[in-house]
N, C-alpha and C positions, 0 to 999 in steps of 0.2 A: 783641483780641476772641476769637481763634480760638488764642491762647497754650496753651491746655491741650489740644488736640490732639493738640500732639507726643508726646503718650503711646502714639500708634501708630507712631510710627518703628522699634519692636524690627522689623519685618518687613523679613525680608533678602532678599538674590537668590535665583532660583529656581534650583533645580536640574533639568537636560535630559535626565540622565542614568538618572532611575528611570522606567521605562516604565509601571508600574504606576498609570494615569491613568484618572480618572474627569471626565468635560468635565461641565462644569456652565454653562448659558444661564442669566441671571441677567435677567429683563426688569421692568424697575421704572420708577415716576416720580420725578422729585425733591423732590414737596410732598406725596408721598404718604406718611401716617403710618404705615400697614401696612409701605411699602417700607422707610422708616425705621427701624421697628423690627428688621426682620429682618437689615438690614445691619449696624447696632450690636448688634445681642444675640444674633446667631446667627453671617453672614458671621466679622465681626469676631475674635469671642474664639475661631471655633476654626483661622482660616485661619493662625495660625503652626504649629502642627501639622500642618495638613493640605497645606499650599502646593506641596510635592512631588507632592504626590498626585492634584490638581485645578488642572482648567486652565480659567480664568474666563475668560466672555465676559459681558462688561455690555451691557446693550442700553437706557441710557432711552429710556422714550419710553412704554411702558404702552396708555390707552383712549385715547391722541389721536385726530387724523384729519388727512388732510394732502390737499389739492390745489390745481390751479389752473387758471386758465379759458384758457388755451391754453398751447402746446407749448413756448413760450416766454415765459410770463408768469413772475411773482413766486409762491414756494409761499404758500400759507396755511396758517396749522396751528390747531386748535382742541385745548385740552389739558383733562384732566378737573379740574383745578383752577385753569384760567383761565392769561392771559396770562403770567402769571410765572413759572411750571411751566416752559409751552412756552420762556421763554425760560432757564432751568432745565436743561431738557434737553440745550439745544442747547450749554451752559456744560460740562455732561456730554462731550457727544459730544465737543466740540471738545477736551478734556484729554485723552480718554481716545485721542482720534485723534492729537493732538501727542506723547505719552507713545511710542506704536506709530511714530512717524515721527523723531522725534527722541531718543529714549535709548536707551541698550545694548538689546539684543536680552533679556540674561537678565534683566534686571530690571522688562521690560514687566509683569508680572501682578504682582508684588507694588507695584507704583508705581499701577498704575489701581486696582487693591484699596484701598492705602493713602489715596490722595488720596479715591476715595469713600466711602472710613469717612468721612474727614474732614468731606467737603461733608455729607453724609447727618447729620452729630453737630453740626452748625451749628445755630444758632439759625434760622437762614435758607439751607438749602441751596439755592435755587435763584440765590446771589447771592455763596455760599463758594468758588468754584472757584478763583478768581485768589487770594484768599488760603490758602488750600490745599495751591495750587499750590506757594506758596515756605515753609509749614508743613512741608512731607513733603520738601523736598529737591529738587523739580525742576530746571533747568538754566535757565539765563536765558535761551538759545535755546529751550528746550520753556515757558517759561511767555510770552514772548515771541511763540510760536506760537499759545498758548492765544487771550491777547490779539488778535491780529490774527483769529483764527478767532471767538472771540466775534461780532462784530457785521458778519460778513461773508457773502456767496453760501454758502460753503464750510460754514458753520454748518447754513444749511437743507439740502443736500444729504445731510448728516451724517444730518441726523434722520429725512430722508427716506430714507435707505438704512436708517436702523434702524424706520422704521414699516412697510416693506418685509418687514422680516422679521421683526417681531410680527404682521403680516397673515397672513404666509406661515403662523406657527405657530397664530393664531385671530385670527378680526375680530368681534367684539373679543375682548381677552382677558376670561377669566371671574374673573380676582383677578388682583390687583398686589399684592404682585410673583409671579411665576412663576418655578417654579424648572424648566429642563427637565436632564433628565440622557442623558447620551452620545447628544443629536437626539434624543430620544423621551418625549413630553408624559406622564404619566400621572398618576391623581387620587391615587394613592398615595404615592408620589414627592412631588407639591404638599404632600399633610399632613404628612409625616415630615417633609421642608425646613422645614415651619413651628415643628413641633416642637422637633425635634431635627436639625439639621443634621449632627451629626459622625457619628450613626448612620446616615442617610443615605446618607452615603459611605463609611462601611465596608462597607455592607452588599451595596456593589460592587465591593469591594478582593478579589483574591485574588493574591497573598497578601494578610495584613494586617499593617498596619504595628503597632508597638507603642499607638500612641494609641487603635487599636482596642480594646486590651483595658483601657482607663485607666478610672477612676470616670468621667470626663467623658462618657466615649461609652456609657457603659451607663444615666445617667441619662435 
């Protein structure tokens, strides 16, 4: 089902060595069409150029809500497009936290990139992740982990540290996805990301890499 995928596997390890880094917060849902779009049509086709350059943090998890009725109870989580989202996200976290715990150090951001192109370019991303998983190359210990994290404590905890810190940056947020750049929200920043992503981050590169001056990034 998910066979034509693999056309994102060009993405290779990353390299530690160019300092010239722009952080980019990436806060999305997984049934959200907006998030969607921006991952396949923006993330996607410029993050082999720009991979060096930017260092991704994914955050699902978007307008949910998350608590519980004592200090020791079960979380609840309510998600803006229902039960399946939520459990969507938590398919999210859990790869993207097996990815960061189980595989080489240099290849973390290009493997959680990769694998959420993938889930995101699903027919059903909130149920792509294990297949995904072994689409982009994971490890049988890391999809293994995935697995076991899916439908366990450790899942909600996940999500709960990631609604923790979409809280921290706005309750609620005001668009999904949000793109924040180096910790600092701004409305400016939000539209260029929507736009045009690669000028984006050129336009906080100094120096600038060559892709800067490419037809791609002036469009």
């Amino acid at each position: 089902m998910f066979r034509k995928l693999k056309t994102y596997q060009f993405y290779q390890s990353d390299s530690e060595s160019n300092k010239n880094i722009v952080n980019v917060d990436v806060y999305y849902e997984s049934l959200c069409s907006d998030s969607k779009r921006w991952i396949v049509y923006q993330l996607a086709p410029s993050y082999p150029e720009l991979k060096h350059h930017i260092h991704v943090t994914l955050v699902p998890y978007g307008k949910a809500t998350h608590h519980r009725e004592s200090k020791t109870g079960p979380w609840q989580f309510s998600c803006q497009h229902g039960s399946s989202e939520c459990r969507g996200n938590k398919a999210h976290a859990c790869a993207i936290h097996a990815i960061q715990s189980s595989e080489a150090a240099e290849n973390h951001q290009s493997l959680m990139v990769n694998l959420v192109v993938c889930a995101m370019s699903a027919g059903t991303p909130a149920t792509a992740v294990p297949q995904c998983a072994e689409d982009v190359g994971l490890s049988t210990e890391t999809q293994k982990l995935i697995s076991d994290c899916i439908s366990s404590p450790l899942a909600d905890n996940l999500l709960v540290a990631n609604g923790d810190k979409t809280d921290a940056l706005q309750s609620p947020l005001r668009f999904v996805p949000t793109i924040v750049i180096n910790g600092l929200y701004s409305k400016e920043n939000q539209d260029e990301a929507i736009r045009n992503f690669t000028n984006l981050i050129c336009r906080h590169l100094t120096p600038k890499p060559s892709v800067c001056s490419s037809e791609s990034a002036e469009n």
